[in-house]
C-alpha positions in Angstrom: -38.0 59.9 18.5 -34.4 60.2 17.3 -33.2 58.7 20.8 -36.1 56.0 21.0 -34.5 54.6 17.2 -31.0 54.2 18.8 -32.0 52.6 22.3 -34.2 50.0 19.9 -30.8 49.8 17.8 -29.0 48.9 21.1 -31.2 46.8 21.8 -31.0 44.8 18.6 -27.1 44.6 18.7 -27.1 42.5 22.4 -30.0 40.5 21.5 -28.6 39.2 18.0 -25.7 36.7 19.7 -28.8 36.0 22.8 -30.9 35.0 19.8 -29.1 32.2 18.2 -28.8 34.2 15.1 -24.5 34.2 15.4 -22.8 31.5 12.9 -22.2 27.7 14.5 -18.9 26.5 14.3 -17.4 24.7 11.2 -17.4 21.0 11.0 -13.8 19.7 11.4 -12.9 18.2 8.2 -11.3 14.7 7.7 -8.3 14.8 5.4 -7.7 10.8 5.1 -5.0 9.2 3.5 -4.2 4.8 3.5 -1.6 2.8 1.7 -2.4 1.0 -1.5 -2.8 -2.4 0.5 -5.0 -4.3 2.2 -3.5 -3.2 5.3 -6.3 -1.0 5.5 -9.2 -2.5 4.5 -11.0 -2.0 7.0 -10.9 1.6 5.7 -11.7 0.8 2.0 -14.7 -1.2 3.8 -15.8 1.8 6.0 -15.8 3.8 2.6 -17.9 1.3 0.4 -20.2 1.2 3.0 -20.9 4.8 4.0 -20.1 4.1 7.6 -17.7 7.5 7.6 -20.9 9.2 6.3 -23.6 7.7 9.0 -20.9 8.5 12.0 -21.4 12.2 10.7 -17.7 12.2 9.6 -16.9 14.9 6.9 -14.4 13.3 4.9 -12.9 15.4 2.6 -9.8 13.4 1.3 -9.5 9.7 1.0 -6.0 9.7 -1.0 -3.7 6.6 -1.6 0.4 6.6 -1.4 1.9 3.7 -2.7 4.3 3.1 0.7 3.5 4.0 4.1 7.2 6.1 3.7 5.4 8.4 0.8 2.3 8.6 3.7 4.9 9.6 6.5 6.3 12.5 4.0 2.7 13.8 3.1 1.9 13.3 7.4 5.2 15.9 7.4 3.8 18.6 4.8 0.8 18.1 7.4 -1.7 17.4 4.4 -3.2 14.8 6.6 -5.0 14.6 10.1 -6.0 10.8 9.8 -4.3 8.0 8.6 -4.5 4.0 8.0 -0.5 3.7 8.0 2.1 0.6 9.2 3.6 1.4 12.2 6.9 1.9 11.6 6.5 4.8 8.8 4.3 6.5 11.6 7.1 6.2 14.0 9.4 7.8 11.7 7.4 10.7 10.9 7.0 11.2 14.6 10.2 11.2 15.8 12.5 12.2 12.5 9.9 14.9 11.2 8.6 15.5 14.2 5.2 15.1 13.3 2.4 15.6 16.4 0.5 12.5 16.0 -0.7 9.7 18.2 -1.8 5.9 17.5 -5.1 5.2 18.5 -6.0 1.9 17.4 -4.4 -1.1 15.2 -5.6 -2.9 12.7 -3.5 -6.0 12.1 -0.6 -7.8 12.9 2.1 -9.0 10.5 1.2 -8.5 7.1 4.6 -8.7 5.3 6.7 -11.9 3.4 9.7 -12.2 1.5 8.4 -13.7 -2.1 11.1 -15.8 -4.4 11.7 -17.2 -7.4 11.8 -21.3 -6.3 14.0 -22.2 -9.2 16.6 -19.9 -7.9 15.9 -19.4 -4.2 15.5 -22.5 -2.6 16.7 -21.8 0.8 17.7 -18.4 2.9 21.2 -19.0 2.4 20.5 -18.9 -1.1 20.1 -15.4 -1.1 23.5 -14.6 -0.5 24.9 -16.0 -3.9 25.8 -13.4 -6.0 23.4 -13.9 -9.1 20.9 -13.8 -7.0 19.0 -10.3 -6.8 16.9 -9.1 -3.9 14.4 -6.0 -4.1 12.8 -4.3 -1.0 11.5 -1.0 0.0 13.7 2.0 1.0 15.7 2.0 4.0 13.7 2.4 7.3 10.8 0.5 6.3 8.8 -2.5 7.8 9.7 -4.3 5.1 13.7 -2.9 5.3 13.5 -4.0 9.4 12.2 -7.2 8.2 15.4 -7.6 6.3 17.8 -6.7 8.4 15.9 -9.2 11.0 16.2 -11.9 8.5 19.7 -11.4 8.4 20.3 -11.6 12.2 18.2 -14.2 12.3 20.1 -16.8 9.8 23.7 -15.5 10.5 23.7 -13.8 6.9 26.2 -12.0 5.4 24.9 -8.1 6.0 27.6 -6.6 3.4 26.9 -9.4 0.6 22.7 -9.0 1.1 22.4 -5.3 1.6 25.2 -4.6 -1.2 22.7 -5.5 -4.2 19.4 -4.8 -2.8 17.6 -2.5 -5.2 15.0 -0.7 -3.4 11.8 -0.3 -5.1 8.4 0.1 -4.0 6.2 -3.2 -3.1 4.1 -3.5 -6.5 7.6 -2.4 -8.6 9.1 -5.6 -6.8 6.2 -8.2 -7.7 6.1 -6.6 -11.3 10.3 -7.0 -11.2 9.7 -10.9 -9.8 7.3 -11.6 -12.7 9.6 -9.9 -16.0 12.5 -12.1 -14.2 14.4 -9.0 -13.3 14.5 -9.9 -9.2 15.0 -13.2 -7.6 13.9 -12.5 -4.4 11.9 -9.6 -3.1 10.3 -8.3 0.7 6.2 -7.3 -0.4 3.8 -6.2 2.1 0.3 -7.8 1.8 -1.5 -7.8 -0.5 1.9 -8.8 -2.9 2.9 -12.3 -1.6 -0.3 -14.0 -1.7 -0.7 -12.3 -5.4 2.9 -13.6 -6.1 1.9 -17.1 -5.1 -1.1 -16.7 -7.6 2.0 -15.9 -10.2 3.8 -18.9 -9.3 6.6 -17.6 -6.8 6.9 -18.7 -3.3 6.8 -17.0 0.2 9.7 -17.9 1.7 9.5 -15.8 5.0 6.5 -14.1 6.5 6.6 -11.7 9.6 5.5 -14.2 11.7 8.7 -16.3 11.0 11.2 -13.2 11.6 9.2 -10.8 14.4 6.8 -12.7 16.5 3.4 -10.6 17.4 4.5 -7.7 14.8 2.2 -4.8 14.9 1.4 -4.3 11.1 -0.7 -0.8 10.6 -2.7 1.1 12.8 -4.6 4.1 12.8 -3.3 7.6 13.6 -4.8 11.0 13.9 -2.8 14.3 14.3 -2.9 16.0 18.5 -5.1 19.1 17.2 -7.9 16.5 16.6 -7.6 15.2 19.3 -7.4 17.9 21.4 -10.1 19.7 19.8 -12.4 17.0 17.9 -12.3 13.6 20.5 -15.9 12.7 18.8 -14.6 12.6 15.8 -11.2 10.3 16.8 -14.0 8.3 18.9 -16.2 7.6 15.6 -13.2 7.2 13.8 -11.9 4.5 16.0 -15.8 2.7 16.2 -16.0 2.6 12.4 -12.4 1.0 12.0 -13.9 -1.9 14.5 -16.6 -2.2 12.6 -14.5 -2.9 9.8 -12.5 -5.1 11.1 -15.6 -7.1 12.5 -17.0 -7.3 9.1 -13.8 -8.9 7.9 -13.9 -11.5 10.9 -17.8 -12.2 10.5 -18.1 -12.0 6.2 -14.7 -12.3 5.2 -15.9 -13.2 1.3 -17.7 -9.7 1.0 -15.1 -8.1 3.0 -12.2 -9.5 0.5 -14.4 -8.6 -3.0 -15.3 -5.0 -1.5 -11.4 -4.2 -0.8 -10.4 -6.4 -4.1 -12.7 -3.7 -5.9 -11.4 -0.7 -4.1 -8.2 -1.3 -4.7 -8.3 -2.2 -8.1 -9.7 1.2 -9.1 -7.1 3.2 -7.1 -4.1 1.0 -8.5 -4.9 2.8 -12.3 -4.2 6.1 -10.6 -1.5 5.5 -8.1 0.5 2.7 -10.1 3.2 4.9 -11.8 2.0 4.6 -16.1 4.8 3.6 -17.2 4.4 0.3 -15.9 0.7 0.5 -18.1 0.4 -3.3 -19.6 2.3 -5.0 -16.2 0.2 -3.7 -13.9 -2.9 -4.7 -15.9 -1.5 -8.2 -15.4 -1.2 -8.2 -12.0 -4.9 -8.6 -11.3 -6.1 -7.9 -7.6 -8.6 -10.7 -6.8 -11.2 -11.3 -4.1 -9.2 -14.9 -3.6 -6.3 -13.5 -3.4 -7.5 -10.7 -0.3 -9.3 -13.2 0.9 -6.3 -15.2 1.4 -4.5 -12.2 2.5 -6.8 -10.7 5.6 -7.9 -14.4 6.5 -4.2 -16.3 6.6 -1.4 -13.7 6.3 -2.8 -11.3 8.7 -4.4 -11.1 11.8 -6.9 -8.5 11.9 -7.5 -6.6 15.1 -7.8 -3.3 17.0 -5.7 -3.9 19.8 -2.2 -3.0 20.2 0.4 -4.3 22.7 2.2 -1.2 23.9 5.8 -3.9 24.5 4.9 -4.5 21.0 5.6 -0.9 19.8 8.4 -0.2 22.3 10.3 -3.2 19.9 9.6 -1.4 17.2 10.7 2.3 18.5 14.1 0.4 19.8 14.8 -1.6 16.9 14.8 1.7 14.6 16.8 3.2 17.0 18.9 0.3 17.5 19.8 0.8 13.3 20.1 4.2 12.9 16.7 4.8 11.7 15.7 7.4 14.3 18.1 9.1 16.6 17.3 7.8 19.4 14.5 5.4 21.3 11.5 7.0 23.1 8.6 5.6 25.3 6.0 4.4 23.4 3.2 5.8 25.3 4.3 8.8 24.0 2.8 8.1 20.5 -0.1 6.0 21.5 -3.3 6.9 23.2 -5.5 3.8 23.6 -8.2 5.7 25.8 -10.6 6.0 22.7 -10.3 2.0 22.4 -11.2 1.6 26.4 -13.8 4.1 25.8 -15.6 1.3 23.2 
């Protein structure tokens, strides 16, 4: 009897794994992160729509930095395995902080102006008079390439314009603009066309100083990809999505990101700015204006387009040196739609 109990024992022990009965793997979580723009709005629509949730996606985080540099330093620490970021902060994390990531898909091009105060900045010469104070975002930026573009482009003075730049972050340089403590300052979108609302004028956009600029894109870390390619495929299907909704109901599209990012701004704005930032009120116009005029929303990327961009930072110092850009991107997940 004793000896008939362990042979049924046995027995039990291989047929428990043949049975089903061992646990199923875990769900790979998403740990998603954007920049407080419209840049990714196709994102913010994804979310107010529950197109992450239908896809199956387990979303976990869906956190907002207030540059796509603050984005790139959180990408470092490795807090984050997707991410709606501008192209240029993504190649900086990649090749300075050695972060393993790839590009899979875009989701605009341009997206960036230089916003003035008309009474004082009249011209782009004018910025060189001394009085005159500029404001743009730290140094290796899009906005900091689109500087040093506009300076190589109308013969500027580099030492007079970058000597009294204060670098701030996009919404510190509208909010600067509007208390009359900046003349001049580089914004990404959504921060022109709100400056226009304000009064101020854009005197440059991307498309005058970088022709076919990739803007943002979308970028998931290697181990997803290597492990989880259903999950970069969905991820990838619900960004077109998005960026077909904006194209075929641009209206809903601009008061559904308008809305989004209005409740984020009162917890990523810094509170000391409190009453200024109330001021600057996001509008569905205004985004409308934005996704529809100022931007050109799309998946596709031009691989010459992102070898510019990896040679230019390398051309000012910004990485150490160049590198092929199929080496951060991998389309195949856009072919495969």
């Amino acid at each position: 009897m004793k000896r008939l109990l362990v042979l049924l024992l046995l027995g039990l022990l291989v047929l428990i794994p043949i049975s089903g009965c061992a646990p199923e793997k875990e769900e790979a979580s998403v740990h998603m992160a954007v920049e407080f723009v419209d840049h990714a709005a196709s994102a913010h629509i994804a979310r107010s729509k529950g197109w992450f949730r239908d896809e199956g996606l387990n979303v976990t985080a869906f956190d907002n930095y207030i540059t796509g540099m603050a984005l790139a330093t959180a990408l470092g620490r490795g807090d984050i395995n997707v991410a709606y970021i501008c192209l240029i902060p993504a190649i900086n994390a990649y090749a300075n902080g050695k972060v393993p990531i790839k590009v899979v898909a875009g989701t605009h091009t341009y997206g960036y102006g230089l916003l003035v105060d008309p009474e004082k900045v009249k011209t782009v010469k004018d910025l060189e008079k001394p009085d005159v104070r500029i404001g743009c975002s730290r140094e290796g930026s899009p906005l900091d390439c689109l500087l040093h573009k506009m300076i190589e482009k109308y013969q500027l003075d580099e030492d007079k314009i970058l000597g009294k730049v204060q670098r701030m972050s996009p919404p510190k340089v509208l909010m600067a603009l509007k208390m009359g403590q900046l003349d001049a300052g580089f914004c990404c979108e959504q921060f022109p066309t709100m400056g226009e609302e304000l009064g101020f004028k854009e005197l440059l956009m991307a498309q005058d100083l970088w022709p076919e600029m990739q803007g943002s894109v979308l970028i998931v870390t290697d181990d997803l990809i290597r492990d989880h390619p259903e999950i970069v495929r969905k991820l990838v299907r619900v960004t077109q999505l998005g960026i077909r909704y904006i194209h075929e109901h641009p209206e809903d599209a601009a008061t559904i990101v308008a809305g989004e990012l209005t409740v984020v701004g009162k917890e990523v704005l810094p509170l000391k700015i409190g009453k200024i930032a109330a001021e600057l009120e996001i509008t569905p116009e205004a985004i409308l204006r934005s996704l529809t005029t100022k931007m050109e929303c799309a998946t596709a990327i031009d691989p010459k387009i992102v070898q510019e961009e990896i040679d230019y930072l390398a051309e000012l110092g910004y990485i150490k040196s160049s590198f092929k850009a199929e080496d951060i991107l991998d389309l195949s997940f856009l072919e495969d739609e």
